[in-house]
ZATOR-903410 format. One record per residue (C-alpha): residue in three letters; y, x, z. Coordinates in Angstrom, 1 decimal, always signed. Layout:
<recs>
residu / py / px / pz
ALA / Y / X / Z
...
</recs>
This chain:
<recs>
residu / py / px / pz
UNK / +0.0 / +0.0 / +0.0
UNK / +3.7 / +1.1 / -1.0
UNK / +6.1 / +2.0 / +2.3
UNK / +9.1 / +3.5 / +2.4
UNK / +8.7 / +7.2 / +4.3
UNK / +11.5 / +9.5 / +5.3
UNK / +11.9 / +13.2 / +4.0
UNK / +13.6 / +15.4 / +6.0
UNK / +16.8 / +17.5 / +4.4
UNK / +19.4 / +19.4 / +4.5
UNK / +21.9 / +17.2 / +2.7
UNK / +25.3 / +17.6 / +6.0
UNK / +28.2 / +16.9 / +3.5
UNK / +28.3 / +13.1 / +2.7
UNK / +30.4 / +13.6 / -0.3
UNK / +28.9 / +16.6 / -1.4
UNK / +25.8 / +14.2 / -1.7
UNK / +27.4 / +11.8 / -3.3
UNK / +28.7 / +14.0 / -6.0
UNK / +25.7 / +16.3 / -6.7
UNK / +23.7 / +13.3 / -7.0
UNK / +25.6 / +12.0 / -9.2
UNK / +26.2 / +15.0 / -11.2
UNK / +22.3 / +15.2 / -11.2
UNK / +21.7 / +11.8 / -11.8
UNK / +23.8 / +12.8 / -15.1
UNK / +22.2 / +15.9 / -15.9
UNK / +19.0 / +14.1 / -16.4
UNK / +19.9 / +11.0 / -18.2
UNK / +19.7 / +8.6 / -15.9
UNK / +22.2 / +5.9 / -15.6
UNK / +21.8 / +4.9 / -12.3
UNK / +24.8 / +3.6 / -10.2
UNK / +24.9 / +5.5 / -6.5
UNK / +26.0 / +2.4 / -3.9
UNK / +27.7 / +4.0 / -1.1
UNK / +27.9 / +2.6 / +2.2
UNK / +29.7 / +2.9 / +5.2
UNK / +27.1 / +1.4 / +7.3
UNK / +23.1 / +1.6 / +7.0
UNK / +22.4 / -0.9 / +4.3
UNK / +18.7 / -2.8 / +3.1
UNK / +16.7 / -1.2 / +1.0
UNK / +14.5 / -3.2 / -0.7
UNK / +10.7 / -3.3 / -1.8
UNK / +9.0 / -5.3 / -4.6
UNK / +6.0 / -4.9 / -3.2
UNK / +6.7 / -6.2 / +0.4
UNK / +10.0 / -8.2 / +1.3
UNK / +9.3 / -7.2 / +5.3
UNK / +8.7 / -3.5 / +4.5
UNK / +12.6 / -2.5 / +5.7
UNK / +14.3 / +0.4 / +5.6
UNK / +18.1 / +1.3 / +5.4
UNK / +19.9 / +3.9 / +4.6
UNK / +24.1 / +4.2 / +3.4
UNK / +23.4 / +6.3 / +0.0
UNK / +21.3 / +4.1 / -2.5
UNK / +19.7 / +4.2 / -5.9
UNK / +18.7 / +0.5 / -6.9
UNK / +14.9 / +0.2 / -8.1
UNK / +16.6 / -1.5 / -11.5
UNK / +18.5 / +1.6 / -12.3
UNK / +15.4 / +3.4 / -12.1
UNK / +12.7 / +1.5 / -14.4
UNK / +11.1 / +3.6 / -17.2
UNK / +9.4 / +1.8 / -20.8
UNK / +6.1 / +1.5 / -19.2
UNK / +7.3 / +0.0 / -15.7
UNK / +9.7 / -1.6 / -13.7
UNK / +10.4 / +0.4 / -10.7
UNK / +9.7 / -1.7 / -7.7
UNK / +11.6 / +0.4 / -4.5
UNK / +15.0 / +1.6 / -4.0
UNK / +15.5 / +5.0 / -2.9
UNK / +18.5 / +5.8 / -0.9
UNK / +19.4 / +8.5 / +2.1
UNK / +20.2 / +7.9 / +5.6
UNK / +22.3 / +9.8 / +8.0
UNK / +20.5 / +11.1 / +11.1
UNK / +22.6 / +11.5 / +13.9
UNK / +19.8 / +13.7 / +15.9
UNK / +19.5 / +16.4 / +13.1
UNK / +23.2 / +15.8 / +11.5
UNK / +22.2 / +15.6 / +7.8
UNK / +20.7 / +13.0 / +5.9
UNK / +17.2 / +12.1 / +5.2
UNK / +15.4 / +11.0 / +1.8
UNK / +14.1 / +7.0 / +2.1
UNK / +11.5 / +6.6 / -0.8
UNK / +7.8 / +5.6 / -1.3
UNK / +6.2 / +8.9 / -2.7
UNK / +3.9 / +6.1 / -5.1
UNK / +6.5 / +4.3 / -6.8
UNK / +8.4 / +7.5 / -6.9
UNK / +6.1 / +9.1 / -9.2
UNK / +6.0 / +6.2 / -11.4
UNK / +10.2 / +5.4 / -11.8
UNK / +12.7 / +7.0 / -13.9
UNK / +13.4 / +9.8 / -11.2
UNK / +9.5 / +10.8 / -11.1
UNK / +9.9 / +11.0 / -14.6
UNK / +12.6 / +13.4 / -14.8
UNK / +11.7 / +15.7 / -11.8
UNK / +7.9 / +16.0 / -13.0
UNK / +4.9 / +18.1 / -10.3
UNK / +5.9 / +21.6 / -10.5
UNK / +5.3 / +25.3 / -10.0
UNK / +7.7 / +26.7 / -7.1
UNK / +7.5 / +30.0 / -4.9
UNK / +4.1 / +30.0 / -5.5
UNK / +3.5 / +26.8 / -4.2
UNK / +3.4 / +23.1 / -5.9
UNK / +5.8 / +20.9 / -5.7
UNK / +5.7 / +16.8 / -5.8
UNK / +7.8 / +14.8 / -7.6
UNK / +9.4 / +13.8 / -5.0
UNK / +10.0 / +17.3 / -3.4
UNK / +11.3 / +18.4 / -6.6
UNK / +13.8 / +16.1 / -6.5
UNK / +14.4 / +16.6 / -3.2
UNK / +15.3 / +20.6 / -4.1
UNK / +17.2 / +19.5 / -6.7
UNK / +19.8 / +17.1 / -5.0
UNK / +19.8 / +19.7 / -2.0
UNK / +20.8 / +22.7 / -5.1
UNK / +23.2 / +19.5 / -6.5
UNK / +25.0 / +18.7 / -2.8
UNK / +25.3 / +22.8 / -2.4
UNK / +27.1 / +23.8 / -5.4
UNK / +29.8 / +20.6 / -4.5
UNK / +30.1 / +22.2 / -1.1
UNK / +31.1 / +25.7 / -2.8
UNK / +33.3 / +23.8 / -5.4
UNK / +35.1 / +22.1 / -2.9
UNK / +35.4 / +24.7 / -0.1
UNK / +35.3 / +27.7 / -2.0
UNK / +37.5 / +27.3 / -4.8
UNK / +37.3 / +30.1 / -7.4
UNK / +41.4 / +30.8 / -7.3
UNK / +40.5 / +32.1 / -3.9
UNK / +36.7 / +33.0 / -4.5
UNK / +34.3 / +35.3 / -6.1
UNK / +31.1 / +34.4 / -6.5
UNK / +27.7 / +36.2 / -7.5
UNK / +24.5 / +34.5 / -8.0
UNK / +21.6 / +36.4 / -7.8
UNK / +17.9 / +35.2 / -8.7
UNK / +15.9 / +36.7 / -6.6
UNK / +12.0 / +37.3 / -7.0
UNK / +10.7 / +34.4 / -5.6
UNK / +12.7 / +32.1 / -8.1
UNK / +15.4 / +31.5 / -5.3
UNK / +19.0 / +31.9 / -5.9
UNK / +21.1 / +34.1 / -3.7
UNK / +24.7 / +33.3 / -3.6
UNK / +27.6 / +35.8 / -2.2
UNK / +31.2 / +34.4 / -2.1
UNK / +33.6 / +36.7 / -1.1
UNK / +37.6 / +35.7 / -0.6
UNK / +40.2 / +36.9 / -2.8
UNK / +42.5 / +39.0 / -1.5
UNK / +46.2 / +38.6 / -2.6
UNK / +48.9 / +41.2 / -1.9
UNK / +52.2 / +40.3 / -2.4
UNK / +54.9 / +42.5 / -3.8
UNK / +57.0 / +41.7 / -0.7
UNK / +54.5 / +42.6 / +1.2
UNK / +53.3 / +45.6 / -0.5
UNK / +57.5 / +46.8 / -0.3
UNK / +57.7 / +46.0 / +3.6
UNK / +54.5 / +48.3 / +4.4
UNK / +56.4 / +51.3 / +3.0
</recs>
């Protein structure tokens, strides 16, 4: 039977979230509205009208169907207070099966194998961190260097900009 389950994250910055999902949302093809809430909001299942769960970011199950089936649960993500970030609510089954499962296939990661749903999970978390440096580490006052490093993981150094000013450069002497 089909349940929603709740994937732990990383995902702090709400609109970092917001954007990288929809940036990857975009990236993929898939023209799914992102509902944002301000307040925990119903989720809802096809399968099972008393199988509940809530969360304040949401993907609706009719933004996700593919040519061979309707999509039948919403997938969204809920703030957690205890761990301050906020959590994946899907059902790994109908996951696999919607547009998203479709565009974030089973892959090869690290040397390990990756679900659908984990893949997308990696992706969004990639997604929300590149909004975070946009935002807070703009590149007028940033340099940034991304290395790839053996294990397929990217390594990213930001280091400030450092402006002298003429005045200031005439005062020190």
């Amino acid at each position: 039977m089909s349940h929603f389950a709740t994937i732990s994250t990383q995902l702090n910055n709400r609109d970092a979230l917001i954007e990288g999902l929809r940036a990857l949302l975009t990236e993929k093809g898939i023209a799914a509205k992102v509902e944002v809430h301000d307040h925990p909001t119903a989720l809802i299942s096809d399968y099972d009208r008393r199988n509940q769960a809530q969360a304040e970011i949401i993907i609706r199950r009719q933004h996700l169907h593919t040519p061979q089936r309707q999509a039948q649960l919403d997938v969204g993500f809920r703030w957690n207070e205890q761990q301050e970030c906020f959590a994946l609510v899907a059902d790994a089954w109908d996951f696999n099966q919607n547009a998203l499962g479709l565009a974030f296939p089973r892959t090869q990661r690290q040397k390990r194998t990756l679900s659908s749903i984990e893949h997308f999970r990696e992706e969004v978390q990639f997604h929300h961190d590149e909004a975070v440096i946009q935002h807070d580490y703009p590149a007028h006052l940033w340099t940034r260097e991304d290395v790839v490093l053996d294990d397929g993981s990217i390594e990213t150094t930001l280091t400030q900009v450092v402006q002298i000013s003429s005045e200031a450069v005439g005062s020190a002497w």
